[in-house]
N, C-alpha and C positions, 0 to 999 in steps of 0.2 A: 311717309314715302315708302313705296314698294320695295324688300328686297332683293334683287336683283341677283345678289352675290353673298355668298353667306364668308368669306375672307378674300379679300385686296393683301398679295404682297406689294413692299416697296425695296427695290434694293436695281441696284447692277447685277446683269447677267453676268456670269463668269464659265469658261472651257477648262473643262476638266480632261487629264491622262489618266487613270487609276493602271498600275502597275504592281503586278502581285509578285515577292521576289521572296526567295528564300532567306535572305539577310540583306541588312545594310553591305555593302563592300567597303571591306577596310580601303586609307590611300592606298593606289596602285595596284590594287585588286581587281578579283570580279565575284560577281554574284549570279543566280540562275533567273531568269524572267520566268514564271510558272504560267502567268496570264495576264489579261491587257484587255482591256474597252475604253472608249470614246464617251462621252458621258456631259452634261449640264452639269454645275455645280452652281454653289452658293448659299449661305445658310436659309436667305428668306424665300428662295425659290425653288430650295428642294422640299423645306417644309412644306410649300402649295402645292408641290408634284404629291406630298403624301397626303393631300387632305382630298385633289382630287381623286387620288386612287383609291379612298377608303369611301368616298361619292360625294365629298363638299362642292358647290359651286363656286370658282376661282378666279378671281382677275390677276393680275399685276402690273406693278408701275415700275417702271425704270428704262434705264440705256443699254444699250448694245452696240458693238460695233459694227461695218457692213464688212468684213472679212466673212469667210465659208465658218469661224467658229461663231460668229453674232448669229450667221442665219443660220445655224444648226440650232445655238440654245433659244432664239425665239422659237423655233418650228418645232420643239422639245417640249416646250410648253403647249403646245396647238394642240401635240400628240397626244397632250394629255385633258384635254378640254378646259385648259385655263385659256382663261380671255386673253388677249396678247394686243387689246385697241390705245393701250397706252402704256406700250414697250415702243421704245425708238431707236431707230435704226440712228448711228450718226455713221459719219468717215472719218475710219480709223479701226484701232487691234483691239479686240475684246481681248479682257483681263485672262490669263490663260495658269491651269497649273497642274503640276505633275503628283498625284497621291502614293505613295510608296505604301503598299499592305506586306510587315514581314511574317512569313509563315511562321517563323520558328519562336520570336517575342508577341506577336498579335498582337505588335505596335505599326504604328503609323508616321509617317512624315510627309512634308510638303517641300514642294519647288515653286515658289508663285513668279511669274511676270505681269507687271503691272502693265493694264491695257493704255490705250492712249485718248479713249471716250472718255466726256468729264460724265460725271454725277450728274443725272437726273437732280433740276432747281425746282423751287417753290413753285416757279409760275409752270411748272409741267404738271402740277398737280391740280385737276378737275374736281372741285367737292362735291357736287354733283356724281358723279364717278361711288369715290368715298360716303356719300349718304348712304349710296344704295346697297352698303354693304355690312352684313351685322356686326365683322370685326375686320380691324388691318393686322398684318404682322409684317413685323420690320425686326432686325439686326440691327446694333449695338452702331455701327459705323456710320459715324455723322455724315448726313448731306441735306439738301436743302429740303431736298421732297422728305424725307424723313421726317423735318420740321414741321412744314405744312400738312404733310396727310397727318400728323397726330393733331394739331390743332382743326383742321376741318372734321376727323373724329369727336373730339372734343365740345364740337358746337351741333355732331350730328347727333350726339348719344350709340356713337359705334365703338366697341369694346377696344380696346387694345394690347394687344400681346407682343411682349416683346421679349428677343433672342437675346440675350446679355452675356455673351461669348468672350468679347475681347473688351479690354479698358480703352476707351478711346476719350477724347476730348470728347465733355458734353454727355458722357454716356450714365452718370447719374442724375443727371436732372433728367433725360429720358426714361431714367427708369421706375423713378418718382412718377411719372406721368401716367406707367402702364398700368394695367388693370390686373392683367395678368402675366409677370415677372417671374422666366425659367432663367437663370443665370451659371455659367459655368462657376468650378471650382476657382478659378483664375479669378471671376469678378466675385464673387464672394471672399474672396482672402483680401481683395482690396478695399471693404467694406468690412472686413470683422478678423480680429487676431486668433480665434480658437476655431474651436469643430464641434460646437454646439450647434448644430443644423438646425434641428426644431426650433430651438430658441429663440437664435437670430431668424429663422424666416418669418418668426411670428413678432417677432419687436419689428423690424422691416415695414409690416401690414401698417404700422402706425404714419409711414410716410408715404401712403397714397393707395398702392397697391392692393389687389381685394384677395389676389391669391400670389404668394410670395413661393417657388421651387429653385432648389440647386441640383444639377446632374453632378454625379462622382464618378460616372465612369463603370468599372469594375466592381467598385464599392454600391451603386445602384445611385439611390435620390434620397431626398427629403425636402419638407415643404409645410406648408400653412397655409389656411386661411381662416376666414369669420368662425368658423366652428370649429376648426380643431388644428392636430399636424400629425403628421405621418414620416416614416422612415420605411423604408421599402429596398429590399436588398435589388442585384441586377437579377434579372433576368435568366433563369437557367434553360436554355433552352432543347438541350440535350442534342444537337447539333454544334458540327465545327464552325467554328469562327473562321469567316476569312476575310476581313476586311471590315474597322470601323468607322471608315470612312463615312461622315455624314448623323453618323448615329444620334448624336444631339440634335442636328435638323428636322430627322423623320421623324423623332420625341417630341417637339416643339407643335409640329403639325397633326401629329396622332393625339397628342393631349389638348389639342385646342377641337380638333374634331369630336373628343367624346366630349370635354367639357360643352360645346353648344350642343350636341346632340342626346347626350344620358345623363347630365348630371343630374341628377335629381327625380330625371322623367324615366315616367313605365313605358318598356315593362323594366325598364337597368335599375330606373332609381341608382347612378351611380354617386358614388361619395367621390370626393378630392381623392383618395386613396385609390379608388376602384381607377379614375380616369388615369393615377400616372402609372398603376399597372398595365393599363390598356396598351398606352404611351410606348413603356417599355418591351411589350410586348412585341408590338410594330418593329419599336429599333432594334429590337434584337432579331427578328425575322429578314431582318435588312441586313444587316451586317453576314447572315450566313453565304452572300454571292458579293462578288467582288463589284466596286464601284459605290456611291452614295446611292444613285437612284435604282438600282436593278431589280433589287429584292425587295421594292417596299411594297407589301400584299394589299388588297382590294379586302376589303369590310367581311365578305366568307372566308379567306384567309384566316384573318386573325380571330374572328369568331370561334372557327374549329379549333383553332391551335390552342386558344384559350380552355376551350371545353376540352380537349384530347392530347394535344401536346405534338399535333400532325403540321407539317409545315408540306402543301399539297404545291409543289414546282413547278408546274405544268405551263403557267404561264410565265412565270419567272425565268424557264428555260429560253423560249422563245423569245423574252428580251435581251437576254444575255447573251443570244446569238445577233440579234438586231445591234447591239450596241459596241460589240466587238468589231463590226465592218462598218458603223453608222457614218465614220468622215468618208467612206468611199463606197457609197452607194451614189 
């Protein structure tokens, strides 16, 4: 069968605040707002925002609600050439949440409200859709399509990548099923007592998975697969930080973009290694502008930055103007 799509996300839309503050406010305090945009979130859908923007072709499956945030994060995706022919609209609040960026820790926190659309089920999911696509990527949080697009995978020969962020019910028998397994520090600690990274990614490989990754964050990554493993510090990008919101997401989508496109092939010939540097590279060009999706660079991007260490704004400016007024346009 033709591919059509080179990664299908599966996941619920979710509206995001990102809100850049000088500190948390202690009770009965206050704090300084520095800056603010409107933005799509989610981890499998921001990952597909970064694999279109590096030039992958994208679908996604999930729900949304018909409030003005459902049809902003479908039309978010449009903006960005992902397919949107089995995203659904229902009636009712898309999932909504407030990102807190502190300037002074370069930490992060969250406000979620949960929406009032159900999950995208089994019978939403088109295998046909799924065949035509080289790989899915889906997030840790069980639902029904979740289920079925990995088993229509399964029966097409389409890769599978999965975000392994949060411990959920169900979320290691999915993870046994992926092909290619980035899992945060949280679901690795729930899998393994020590900090032997290398080690356990590569015992890991024995229960299904062909390339087994942990993000750490500030500490950077590490990973395995059939030919070896790697330990790769973060990212120094010689720019400020301002926001890490999402950073695991745009890593997910930037290392699934180089592994199908250079791993191995000329002229990159990349190795596992080369691809979560690529990976990192992306997430960290992301996190220098506030929001998950603002800063994630297009393929010359991060090409140069790689070669020279230039991080060219030009258009990252112009979305950061776009997205700061984007619910009231």
């Amino acid at each position: 069968m033709e591919k059509n799509f080179d990664v299908i996300g599966v996941e619920n839309l979710i509206m995001d605040l990102a809100l850049q503050i000088n500190r948390l406010p202690a009770t009965d305090g206050m704090s300084w707002l520095k800056d603010y945009c409107w933005q799509s979130g989610g981890n499998a859908a921001s990952a597909i925002v970064a694999l279109a923007r590096l030039g992958a072709r994208c679908g996604m499956i999930g729900t949304t609600g018909s409030d003005p945030f459902g049809r902003f994060c479908r039309e978010d995706l449009e903006r960005h050439g992902v397919d949107v022919s089995h995203v659904r609209m229902q009636e009712g609040e898309t999932a909504f949440c407030i990102c807190l960026a502190e300037e002074e820790t370069q930490g992060r926190s969250f406000l979620g409200k949960m929406g009032t659309v159900q999950s995208a089920g089994g019978e939403e999911v088109d295998e046909s859709y799924i065949a035509r696509s080289r790989a899915i990527h889906l997030s840790s949080i069980p639902s029904g399509a979740a289920q079925s697009a990995v088993a229509c995978a399964k029966r097409n020969g389409v890769l599978i990548s999965l975000d392994a962020g949060g411990v959920f019910p169900g979320a290691l028998e999915l993870a046994k099923q992926a092909d290619i397994l980035i899992m945060s520090e949280t679901f690795y600690h729930a899998l393994f007592s020590d900090n032997h990274y290398e080690e356990n990614c590569r015992s890991f490989l024995s229960e299904g998975p062909g390339v087994v990754i942990v993000t750490l964050g500030k500490r950077g990554c590490a990973g395995a697969d059939g030919e070896g493993s790697f330990t790769l510090p973060a990212f120094d990008c010689g720019y400020p930080i301002v926001d890490t919101t999402g950073a695991g997401d745009v890593f997910h989508g930037a290392f699934l973009y180089a592994r199908l496109e250079r791993f191995g092939k000329p002229p990159c010939r990349y190795t596992l290694k080369d691809c979560a540097r690529f990976a990192s590279a992306v997430s960290c060009i992301n996190c220098t502008t506030l929001g998950g999706r603002t800063g994630i660079p297009d393929l010359y991007m991060v090409d140069r930055f790689l070669k020279d260490g230039i991080i060219d704004k030009t258009d990252i400016a112009s979305r950061k103007e776009f997205y700061k007024n984007a619910m009231f346009r």
